[in-house]
N, C-alpha and C positions, 0 to 999 in steps of 0.2 A: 448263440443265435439271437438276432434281433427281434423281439415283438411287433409283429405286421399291424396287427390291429390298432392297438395304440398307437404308436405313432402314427398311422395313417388317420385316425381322428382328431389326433391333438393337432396336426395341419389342416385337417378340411375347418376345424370351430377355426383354430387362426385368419385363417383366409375368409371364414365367413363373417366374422369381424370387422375386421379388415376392409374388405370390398362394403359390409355395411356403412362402416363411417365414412371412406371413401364417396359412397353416395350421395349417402345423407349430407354431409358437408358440399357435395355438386351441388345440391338442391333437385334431385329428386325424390318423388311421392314415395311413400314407405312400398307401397305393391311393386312398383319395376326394381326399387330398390333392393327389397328382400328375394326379387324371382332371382337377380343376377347374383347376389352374395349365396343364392341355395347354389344356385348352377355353378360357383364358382367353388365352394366347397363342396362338390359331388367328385368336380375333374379334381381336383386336389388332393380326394381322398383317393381316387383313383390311382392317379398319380406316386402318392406319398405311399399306395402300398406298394406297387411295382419297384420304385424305388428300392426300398425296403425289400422284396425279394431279391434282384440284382444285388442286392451287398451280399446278402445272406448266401445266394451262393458262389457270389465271390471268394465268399469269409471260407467255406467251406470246399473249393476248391484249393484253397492256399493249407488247408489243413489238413487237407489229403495229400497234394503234393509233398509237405514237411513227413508228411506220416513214412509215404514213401521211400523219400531221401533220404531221411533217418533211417530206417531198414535194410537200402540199398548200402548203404555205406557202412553198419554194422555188420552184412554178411562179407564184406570182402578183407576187414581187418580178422586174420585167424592167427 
């Protein structure tokens, strides 16, 4: 299983970065510039954990299913 937490912060600092330099190199002031890189690493973290649950249980869907199939198909070779 995937770590929700972690990755979902190691995307929100990226993105908050990110959208920092972004700014700062537009040319604007550090206050609009830091409100939109917070806001923009809040959705991101958001984002990157949902993300991160959908695989997880994707991952564990596909592992039940194999669990399955592997049991179904050992009961019927006797």
């Amino acid at each position: 299983m995937l770590q929700v937490r972690p990755m979902a912060v190691s995307g929100a600092v990226l993105c908050f970065f990110a959208i920092g330099i972004v700014g700062s190199l537009g040319g604007l002031s550090p206050y609009p510039c830091c409100k939109r890189a917070l806001l923009g690493a809040a959705i991101a973290y958001l984002v990157a954990g949902a993300a991160v649950r959908a695989v997880n249980a994707i991952l564990t869907q596909a592992m039940i299913a194999d669990r399955i199939r592997k049991g179904n198909s050992g009961d019927n070779e006797v």
